[in-house]
C-alpha positions in Angstrom: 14.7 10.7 -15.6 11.6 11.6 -17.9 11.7 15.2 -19.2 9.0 17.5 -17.9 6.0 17.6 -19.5 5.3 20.3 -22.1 2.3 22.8 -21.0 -0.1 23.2 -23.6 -0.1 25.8 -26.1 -2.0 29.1 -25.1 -1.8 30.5 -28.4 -4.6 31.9 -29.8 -6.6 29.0 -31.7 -7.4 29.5 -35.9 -9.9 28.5 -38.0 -9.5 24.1 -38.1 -6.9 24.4 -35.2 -7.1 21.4 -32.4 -8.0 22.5 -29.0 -4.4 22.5 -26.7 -4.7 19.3 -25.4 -4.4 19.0 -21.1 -1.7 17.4 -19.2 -3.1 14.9 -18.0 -4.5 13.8 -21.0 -1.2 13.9 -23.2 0.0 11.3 -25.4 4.1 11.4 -25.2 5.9 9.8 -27.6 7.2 6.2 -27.2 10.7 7.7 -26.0 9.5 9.6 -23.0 6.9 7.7 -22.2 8.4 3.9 -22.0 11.0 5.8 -18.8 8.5 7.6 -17.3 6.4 4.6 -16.8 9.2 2.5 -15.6 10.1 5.3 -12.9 6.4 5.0 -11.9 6.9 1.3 -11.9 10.2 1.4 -9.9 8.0 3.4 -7.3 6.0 1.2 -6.3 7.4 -2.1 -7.3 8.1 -2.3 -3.7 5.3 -1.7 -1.8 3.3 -4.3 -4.7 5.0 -7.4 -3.6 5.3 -6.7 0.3 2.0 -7.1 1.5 1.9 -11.1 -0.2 5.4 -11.4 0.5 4.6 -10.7 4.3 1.2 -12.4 4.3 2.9 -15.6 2.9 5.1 -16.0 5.1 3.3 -15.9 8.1 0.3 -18.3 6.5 3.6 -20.8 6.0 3.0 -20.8 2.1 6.0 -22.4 -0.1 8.0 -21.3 -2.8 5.3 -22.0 -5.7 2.6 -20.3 -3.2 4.3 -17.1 -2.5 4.7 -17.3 -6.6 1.2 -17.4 -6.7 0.6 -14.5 -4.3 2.9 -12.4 -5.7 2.1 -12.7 -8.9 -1.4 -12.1 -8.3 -0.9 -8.9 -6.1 0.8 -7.4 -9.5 -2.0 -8.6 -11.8 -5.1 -6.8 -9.5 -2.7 -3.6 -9.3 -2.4 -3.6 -13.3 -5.9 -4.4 -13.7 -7.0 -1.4 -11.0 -4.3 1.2 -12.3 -5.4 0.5 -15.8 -9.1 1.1 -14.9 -8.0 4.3 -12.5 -6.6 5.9 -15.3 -8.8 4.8 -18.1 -12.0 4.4 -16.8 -15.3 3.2 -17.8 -17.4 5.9 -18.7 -19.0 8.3 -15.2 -18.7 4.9 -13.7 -15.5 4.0 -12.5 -11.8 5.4 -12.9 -10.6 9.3 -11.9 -8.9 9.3 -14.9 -5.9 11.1 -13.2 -1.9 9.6 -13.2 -3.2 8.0 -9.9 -1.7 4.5 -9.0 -3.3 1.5 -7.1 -2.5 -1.4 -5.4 -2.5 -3.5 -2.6 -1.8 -1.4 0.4 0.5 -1.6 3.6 -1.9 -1.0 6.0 -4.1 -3.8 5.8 -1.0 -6.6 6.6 -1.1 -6.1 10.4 -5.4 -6.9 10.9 -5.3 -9.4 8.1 -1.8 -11.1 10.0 -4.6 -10.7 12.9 -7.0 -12.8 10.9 -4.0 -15.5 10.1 -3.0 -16.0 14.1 -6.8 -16.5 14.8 -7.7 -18.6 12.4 -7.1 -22.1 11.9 -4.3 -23.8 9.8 -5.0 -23.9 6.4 -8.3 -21.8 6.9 -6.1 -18.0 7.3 -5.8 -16.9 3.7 -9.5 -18.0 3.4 -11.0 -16.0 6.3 -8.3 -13.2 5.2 -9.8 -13.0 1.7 -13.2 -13.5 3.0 -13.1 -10.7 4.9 -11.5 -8.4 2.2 -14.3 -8.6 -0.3 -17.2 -7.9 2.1 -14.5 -4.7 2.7 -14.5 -4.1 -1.1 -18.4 -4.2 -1.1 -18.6 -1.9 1.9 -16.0 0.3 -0.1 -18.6 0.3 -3.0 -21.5 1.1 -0.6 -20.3 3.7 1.0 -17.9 5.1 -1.5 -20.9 7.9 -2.8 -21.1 9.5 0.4 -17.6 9.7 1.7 -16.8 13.1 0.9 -19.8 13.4 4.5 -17.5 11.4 6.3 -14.4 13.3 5.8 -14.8 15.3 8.8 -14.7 12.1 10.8 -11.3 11.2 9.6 -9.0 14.8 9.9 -5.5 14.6 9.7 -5.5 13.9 13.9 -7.0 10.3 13.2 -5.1 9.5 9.6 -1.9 10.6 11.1 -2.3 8.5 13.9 -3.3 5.6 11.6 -0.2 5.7 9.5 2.4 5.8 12.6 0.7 2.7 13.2 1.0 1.0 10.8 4.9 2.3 10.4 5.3 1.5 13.9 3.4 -2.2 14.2 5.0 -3.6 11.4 9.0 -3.2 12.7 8.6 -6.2 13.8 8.1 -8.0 10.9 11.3 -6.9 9.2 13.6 -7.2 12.6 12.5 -11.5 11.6 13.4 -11.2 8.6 16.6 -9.7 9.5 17.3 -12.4 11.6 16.7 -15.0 9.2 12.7 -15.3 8.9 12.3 -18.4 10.7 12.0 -17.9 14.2 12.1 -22.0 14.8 15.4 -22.3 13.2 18.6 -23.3 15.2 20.7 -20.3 13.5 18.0 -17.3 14.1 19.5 -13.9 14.6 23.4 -16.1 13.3 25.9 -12.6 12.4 26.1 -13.8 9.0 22.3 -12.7 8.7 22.2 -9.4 10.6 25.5 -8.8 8.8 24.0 -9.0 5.1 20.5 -6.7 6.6 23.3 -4.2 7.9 24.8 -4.3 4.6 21.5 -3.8 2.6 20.5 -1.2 4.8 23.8 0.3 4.4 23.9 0.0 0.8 20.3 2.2 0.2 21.7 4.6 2.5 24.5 5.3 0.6 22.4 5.7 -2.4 20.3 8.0 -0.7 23.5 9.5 0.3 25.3 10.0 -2.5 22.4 9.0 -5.7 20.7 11.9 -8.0 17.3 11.8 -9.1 16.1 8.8 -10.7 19.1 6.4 -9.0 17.9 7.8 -5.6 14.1 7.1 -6.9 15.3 3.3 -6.8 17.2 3.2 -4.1 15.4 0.6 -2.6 15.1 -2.0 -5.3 19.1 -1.4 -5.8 19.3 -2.4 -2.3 17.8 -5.6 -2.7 19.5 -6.2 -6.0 23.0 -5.6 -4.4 21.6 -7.2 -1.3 20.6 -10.3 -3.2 24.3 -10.7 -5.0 26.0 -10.4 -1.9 24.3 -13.5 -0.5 24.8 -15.9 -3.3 28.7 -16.8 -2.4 27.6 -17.2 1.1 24.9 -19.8 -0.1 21.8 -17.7 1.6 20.2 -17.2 -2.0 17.4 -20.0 -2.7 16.6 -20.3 -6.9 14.7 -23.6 -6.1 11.5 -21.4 -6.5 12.8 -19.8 -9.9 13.5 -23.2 -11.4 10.1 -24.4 -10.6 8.2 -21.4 -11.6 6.1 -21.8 -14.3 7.3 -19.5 -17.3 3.5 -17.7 -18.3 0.0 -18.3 -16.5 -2.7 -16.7 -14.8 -3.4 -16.9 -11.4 -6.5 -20.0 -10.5 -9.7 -18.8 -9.1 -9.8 -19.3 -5.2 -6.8 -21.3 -5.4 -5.8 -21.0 -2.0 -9.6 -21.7 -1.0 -13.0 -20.7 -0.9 -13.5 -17.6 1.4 -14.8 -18.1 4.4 -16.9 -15.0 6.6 -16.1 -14.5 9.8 -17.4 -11.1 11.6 -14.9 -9.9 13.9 -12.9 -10.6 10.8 -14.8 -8.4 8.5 -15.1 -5.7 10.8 -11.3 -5.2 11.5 -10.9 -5.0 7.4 -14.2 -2.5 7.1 -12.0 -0.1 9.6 -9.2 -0.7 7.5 -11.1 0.1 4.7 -12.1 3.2 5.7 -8.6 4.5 6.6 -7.4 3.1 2.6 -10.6 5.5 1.4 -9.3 8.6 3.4 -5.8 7.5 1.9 -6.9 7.4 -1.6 -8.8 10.6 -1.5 -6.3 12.9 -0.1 -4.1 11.1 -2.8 -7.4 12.7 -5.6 -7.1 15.7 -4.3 -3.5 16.4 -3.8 -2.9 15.1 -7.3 -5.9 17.0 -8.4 -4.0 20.7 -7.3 -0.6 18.7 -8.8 -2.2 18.4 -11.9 -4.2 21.4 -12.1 -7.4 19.1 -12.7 -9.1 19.7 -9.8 -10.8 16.7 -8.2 -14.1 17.0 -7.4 -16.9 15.0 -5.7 -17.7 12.8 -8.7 -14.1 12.1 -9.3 -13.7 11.1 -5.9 -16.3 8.7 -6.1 -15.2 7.2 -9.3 -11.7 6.7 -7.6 -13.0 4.9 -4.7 -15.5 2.9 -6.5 -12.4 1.7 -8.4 -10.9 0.9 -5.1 -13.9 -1.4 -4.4 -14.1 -3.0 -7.1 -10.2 -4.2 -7.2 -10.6 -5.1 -3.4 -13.8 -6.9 -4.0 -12.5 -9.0 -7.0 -8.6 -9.0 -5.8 -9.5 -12.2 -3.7 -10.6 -14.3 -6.3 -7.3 -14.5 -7.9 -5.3 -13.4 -4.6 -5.3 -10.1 -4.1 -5.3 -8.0 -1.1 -7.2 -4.7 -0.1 -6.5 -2.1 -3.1 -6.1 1.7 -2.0 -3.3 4.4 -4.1 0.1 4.8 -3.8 1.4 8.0 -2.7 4.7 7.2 -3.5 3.3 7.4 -7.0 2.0 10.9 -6.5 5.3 12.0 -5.1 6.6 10.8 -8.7 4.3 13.2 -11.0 5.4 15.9 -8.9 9.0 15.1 -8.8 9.5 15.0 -12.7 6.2 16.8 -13.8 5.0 14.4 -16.3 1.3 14.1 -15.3 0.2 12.2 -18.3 -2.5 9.6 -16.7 -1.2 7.4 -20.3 2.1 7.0 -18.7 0.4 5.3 -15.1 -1.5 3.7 -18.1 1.2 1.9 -19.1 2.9 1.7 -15.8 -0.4 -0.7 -15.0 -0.2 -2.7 -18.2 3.4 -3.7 -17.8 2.4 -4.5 -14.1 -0.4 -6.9 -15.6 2.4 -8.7 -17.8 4.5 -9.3 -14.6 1.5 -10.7 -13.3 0.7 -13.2 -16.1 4.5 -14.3 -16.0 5.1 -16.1 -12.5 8.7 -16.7 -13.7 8.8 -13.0 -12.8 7.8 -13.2 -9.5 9.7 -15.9 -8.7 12.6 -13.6 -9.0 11.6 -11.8 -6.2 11.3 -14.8 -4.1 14.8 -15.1 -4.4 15.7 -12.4 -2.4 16.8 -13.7 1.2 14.8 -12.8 4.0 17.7 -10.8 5.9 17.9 -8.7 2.5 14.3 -8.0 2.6 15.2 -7.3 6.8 16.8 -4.8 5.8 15.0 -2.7 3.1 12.1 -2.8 5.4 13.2 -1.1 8.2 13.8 1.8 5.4 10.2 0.9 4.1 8.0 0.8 7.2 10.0 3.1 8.7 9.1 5.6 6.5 5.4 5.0 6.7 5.8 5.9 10.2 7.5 9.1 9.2 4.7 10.0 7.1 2.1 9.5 9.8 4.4 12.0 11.8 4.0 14.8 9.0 0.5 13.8 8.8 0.1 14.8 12.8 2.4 17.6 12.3 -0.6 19.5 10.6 -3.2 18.4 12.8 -2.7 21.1 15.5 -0.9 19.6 18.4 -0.4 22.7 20.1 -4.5 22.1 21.7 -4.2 20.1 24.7 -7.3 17.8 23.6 -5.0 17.1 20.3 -2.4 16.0 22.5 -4.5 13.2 24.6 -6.2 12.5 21.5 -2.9 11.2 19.6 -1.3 9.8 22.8 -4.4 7.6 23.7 -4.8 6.6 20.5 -1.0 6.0 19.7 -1.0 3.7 23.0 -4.3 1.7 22.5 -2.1 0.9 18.6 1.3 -0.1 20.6 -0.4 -2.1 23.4 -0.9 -5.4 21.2 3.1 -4.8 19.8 4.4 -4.0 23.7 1.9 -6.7 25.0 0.5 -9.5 23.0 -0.9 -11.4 25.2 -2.6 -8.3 26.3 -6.2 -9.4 25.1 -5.8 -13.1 25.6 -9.3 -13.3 28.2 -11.2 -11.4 25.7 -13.6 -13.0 23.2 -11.9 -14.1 19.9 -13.6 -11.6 18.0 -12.5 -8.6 20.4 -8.7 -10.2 20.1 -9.7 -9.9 16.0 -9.8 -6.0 16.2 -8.2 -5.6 19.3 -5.2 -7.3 18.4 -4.6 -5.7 15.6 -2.4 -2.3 16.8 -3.6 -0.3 13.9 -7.4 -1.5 14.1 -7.5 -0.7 17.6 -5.7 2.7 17.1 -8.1 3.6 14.5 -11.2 3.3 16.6 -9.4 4.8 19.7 -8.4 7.6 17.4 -11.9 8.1 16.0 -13.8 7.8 18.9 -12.2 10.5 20.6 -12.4 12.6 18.0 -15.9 12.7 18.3 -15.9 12.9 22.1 -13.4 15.7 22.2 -14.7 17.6 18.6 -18.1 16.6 17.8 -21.0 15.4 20.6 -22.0 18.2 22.6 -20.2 21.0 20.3 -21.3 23.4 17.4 -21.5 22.0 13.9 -18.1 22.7 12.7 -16.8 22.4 9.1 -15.0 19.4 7.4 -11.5 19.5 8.2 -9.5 19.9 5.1 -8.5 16.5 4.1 -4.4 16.7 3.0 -2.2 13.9 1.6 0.1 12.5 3.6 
């Protein structure tokens, strides 16, 4: 693990003496920075490659497709981290340790998108819809910090359960074997190797200290992985084909195509991503003792937009930050935004080398099964601390959350649930953390805004 950051000197300054030099604006030397940007990396590494990894397979791409995906999702969260951290002039960038990539909670509404849509028109109508999000992210972006109060810790929490809660079933499949159509779905020999990856993290969440524990996840799948092979359940046909270096084709998986109900699930989603990423500014604002303030916020989301608007042209998905990453700069201290700097520019190398992203492909879906019941589970949890500060001892708190919790479970306990309503209603409908959102927001208006006294902002906090 990286050693803690030095604090700058507070000695009195002499005549010719450099000013002390911030935190967050350090330089480190090559031998602490090169680990504390792989712990960054090992963070998030993750989360980067489940959104295509997901979206892939449920669009029925093959093993050179999901190359694609994959290594485009790490080349858009190089290229935004890089220009977070950076950043171009009072335009874009916070210029904090602040990481960003493709986020969790747009899979479930864009694997709306991909059951709506036609064959070989879902990633289109998916992408389509993210960069008119990614404009509206740009649009609106300025004037967030009004819309806070819309979005208190009641509504986000509720948000994030969601999208915990509707994605369990995506990694019960893959536990089973991923292929629902095949004669040996749900065979012991898969549920035995997701029990044994699942088993495996927990013991080195158990038993692991500090940086091994950080990791525990990607050991998982590494161990996971190697247990497979004698048992023939480890495919390297995508590894062999894999091209060694290139960059991802423009629109290679097709022009995007616009379709409304479509673009207004991802717009909700968007919203949520914004709220995300600027509790994440100002939590790591206080970490950092850099305070985040309006304009900072604004450049943060605007980079946001940008990386969601042009993340579709090579394959990218909706762009938002990491809070694992945040929970990283406060763990070991470092808060040098050089270090995420670096974190993002070995993420854009990844990117550029397919080969590399072919090796994840080779990790069976049972493995994956079982690392993402630990993964999605634990978004869930933090929705749960989320609602844990939003006052549930007020009845209309209570309804609130269990209104909004159902309206987000009906589409999981129920799927054919909306199946007489007009396709664009089974769009955001459909979608258990689109329609939780707008259940969730809706009544907080009803229950703390029309027909009551102007009231201040709720104080946004990171979940």
């Amino acid at each position: 693990m990286a050693q803690p950051a030095t604090e700058p000197a507070q000695a009195a300054q002499g005549p010719g003496t450099a000013p002390p030099v911030h935190p967050v604006d350090e330089k480190l030397p090559l031998a602490r920075l090169v680990p504390a940007a792989l712990q960054h990396i090992a963070a998030m590494y993750a989360g980067v490659v489940t959104p295509p990894l997901i979206i892939g397979q449920a669009v029925g791409l093959d093993a050179a497709g999901m190359t694609r995906l994959i290594a485009a999702s790490l080349l858009i969260a190089g290229l935004a981290t890089v220009l977070q951290t950076i950043g171009v002039a009072n335009f874009a960038g916070n210029r904090l340790p602040f990481v960003n990539a493709a986020s969790s909670a747009g899979i479930a509404p864009m694997l709306a998108i991909a059951e709506t849509s036609a064959p070989g028109r879902q990633l289109p109508a998916i992408y389509g819809a993210v960069m008119v999000a990614g404009v509206f992210c740009l649009a609106v972006g300025p004037f967030f910090g009004r819309l806070l109060r819309f979005f208190p810790p009641l509504v986000t929490g509720v948000v994030i359960t969601l999208i915990g809660v509707t994605l369990m079933p995506v990694p019960v499949t893959w536990a089973q074997g991923g292929d629902a159509g095949a004669a040996d779905f749900g065979a012991m020999k898969y549920l035995a190797l997701a029990a044994f990856t699942l088993a495996v993290i927990l013991v080195l969440q158990r038993f692991g200290r500090g940086f091994l524990r950080q990791v525990a996840l990607l050991l998982g799948l590494f161990i996971g992985t190697l247990a497979a092979i004698p048992f023939g359940m480890a495919d390297f046909s995508a590894l062999r084909e894999a091209p060694v270096a290139a960059l991802p084709s423009p629109f290679a998986f097709g022009a995007p195509e616009f379709q409304p109900a479509a673009i207004l699930s991802l717009c909700i989603v968007m919203l949520v991503l914004m709220t995300e990423s600027s509790a994440g500014m100002l939590a790591l604002g206080e970490i950092c003792d850099r305070r985040s303030d309006g304009r900072t916020i604004t450049r943060g989301l605007r980079t946001d937009g940008i990386a969601t608007l042009l993340g579709p042209v090579l394959g990218g998905f909706p762009t938002s930050a990491f809070a694992q990453n945040v929970g990283v700069v406060t763990l070991t201290r470092v808060r040098s935004r050089y270090v995420v700097a670096v974190a993002g520019g070995t993420l854009l190398v990844l990117g550029a080398f397919p080969v590399l992203g072919a090796v994840v492909s080779l990790v069976p879906m049972p493995v994956l099964g079982g690392a993402g019941i630990v993964l999605f589970g634990s978004i869930a949890v933090s929705g749960i601390r989320t609602l844990s500060e939003a006052g549930l001892d007020d009845s209309s708190n209570i309804i609130l959350v269990a209104v909004a919790l159902g309206a987000g479970i009906i589409p999981l306990a129920a799927p054919t649930f909306y199946a007489q309503f007009p396709a664009w209603a089974q769009t955001v409908l459909g979608s258990g953390i689109s329609a939780g959102a707008l259940a969730a927001v809706l009544l907080n208006l009803f229950f703390h805004h029309l027909g009551t006294r102007s009231r201040p902002a709720v104080a946004l906090k990171s979940s």
